[in-house]
N, C-alpha and C positions, 0 to 999 in steps of 0.2 A: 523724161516724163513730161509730157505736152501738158498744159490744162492746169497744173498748179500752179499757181498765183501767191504769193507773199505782199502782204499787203496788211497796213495798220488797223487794229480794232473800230469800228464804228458802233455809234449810238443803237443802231438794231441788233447790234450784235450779242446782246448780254444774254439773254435765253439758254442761247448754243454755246455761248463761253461759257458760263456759271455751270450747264451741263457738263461740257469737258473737264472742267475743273474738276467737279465732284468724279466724274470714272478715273481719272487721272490720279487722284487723292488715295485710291486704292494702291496705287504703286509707288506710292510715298516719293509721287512728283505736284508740283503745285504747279498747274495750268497759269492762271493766272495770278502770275507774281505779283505781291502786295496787295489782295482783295480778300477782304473777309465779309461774312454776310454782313450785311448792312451799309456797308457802307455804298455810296450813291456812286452810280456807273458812272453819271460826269466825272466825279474829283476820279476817278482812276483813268479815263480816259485821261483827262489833263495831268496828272501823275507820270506818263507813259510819255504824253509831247513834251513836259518839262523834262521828263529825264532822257530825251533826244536829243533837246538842246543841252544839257548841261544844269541846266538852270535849277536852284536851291535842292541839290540833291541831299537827301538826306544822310547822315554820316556812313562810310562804309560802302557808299554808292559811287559808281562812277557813269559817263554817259554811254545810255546803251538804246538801242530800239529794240521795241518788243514788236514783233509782226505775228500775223498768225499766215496758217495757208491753206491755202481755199481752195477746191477742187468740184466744181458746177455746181457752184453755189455753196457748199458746205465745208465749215474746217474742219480739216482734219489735224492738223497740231497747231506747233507754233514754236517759235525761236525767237532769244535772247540775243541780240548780238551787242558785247559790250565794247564799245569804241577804246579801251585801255584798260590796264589791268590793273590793280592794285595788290598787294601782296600777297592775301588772303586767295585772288583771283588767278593768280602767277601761280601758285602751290596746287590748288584745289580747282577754282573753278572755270579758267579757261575764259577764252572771248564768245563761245559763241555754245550755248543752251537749250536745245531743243525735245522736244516730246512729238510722239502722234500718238491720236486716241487706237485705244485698242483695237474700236473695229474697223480702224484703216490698216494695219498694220501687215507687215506682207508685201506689200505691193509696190515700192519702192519710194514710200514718200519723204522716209528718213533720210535719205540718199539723195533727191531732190531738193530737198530742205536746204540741206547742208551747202549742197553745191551753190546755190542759189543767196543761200547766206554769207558764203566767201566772197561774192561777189559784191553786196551791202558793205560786208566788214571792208573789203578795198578801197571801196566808196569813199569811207569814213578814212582812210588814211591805214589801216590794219596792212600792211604787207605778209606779216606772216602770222598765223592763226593759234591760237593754243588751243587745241579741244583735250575734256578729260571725260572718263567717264570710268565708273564704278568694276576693278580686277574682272569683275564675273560677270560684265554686262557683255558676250559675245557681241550678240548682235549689234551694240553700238561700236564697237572697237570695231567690228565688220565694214560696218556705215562707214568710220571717220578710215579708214584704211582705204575702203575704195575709192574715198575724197583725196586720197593722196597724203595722209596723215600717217605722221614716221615717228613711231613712239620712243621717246627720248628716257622716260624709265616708269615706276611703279611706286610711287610715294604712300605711307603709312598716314593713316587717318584716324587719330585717336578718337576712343569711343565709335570707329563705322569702318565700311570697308575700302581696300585699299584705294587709290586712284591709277589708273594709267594715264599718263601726259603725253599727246603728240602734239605733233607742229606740223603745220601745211602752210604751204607758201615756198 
């Protein structure tokens, strides 16, 4: 898929994010990780570079870049990629986190995303990837299976639904 671009948040960018956020909200995914209203687009932009580098992560956090992805001019999702896993993240949630907005969907951006993401996470030292996504979510199992993603089993998620775990790489 030509044209899409993964690339960090900027200072114009909060309009279109804060909108993503909120459609996104509807499917009990959070757009932009760690932002609630009010608080100021700077400290979450600088929230996003600290936790690229590393730097005074908050407990429970490990370093991850958050990029969105852009396609002639406009995002359409965006992706977590966590540079290591931590426990919680080894079980459940995997190195690399992605959403697109609803009315991108279809068109192969999830699939682009992804790929493009593996590519980040190598960067970062990630050889081999853990993606999870929710028993019932075909369409992302679809995604991380055409990324090359070989699902290793189906883990219980108390109080929510199960998890499938692949690995790619």
């Amino acid at each position: 898929m030509s044209g899409l671009v993964l690339r960090t948040l900027r200072a114009e960018d909060e309009t279109e994010a804060v909108r993503a956020h909120e459609e996104l909200a509807a499917d009990h995914f959070e757009f932009l990780s760690g932002w609630e209203p009010g608080l100021p687009w700077a400290d979450l932009l600088a929230s996003y570079a600290a936790e690229r580098r590393g730097v005074d992560l908050p407990p429970g956090r490990v370093p991850a870049s958050f990029l969105v992805a852009e396609v002639d001019g406009e995002i359409v999702g965006r992706v977590s990629i966590r540079h290591e896993l931590n426990d919680w993240l080894l079980r459940y949630g995997g190195h690399i986190g992605y959403g697109v907005r609803p009315a991108h969907r279809r068109r192969g951006y999830a699939t682009e995303i992804l790929c493009q993401s593996l590519e980040v996470a190598r960067a970062v030292g990630v050889e081999k990837a853990l993606l999870t996504c929710d028993d019932d979510n075909l369409a992302s199992a679809a995604t991380i299976e055409r990324c090359g993603g070989v699902l290793e089993d189906v883990v219980p998620v108390e109080g929510g639904k199960p998890k499938r775990r692949y690995w790619i790489g």
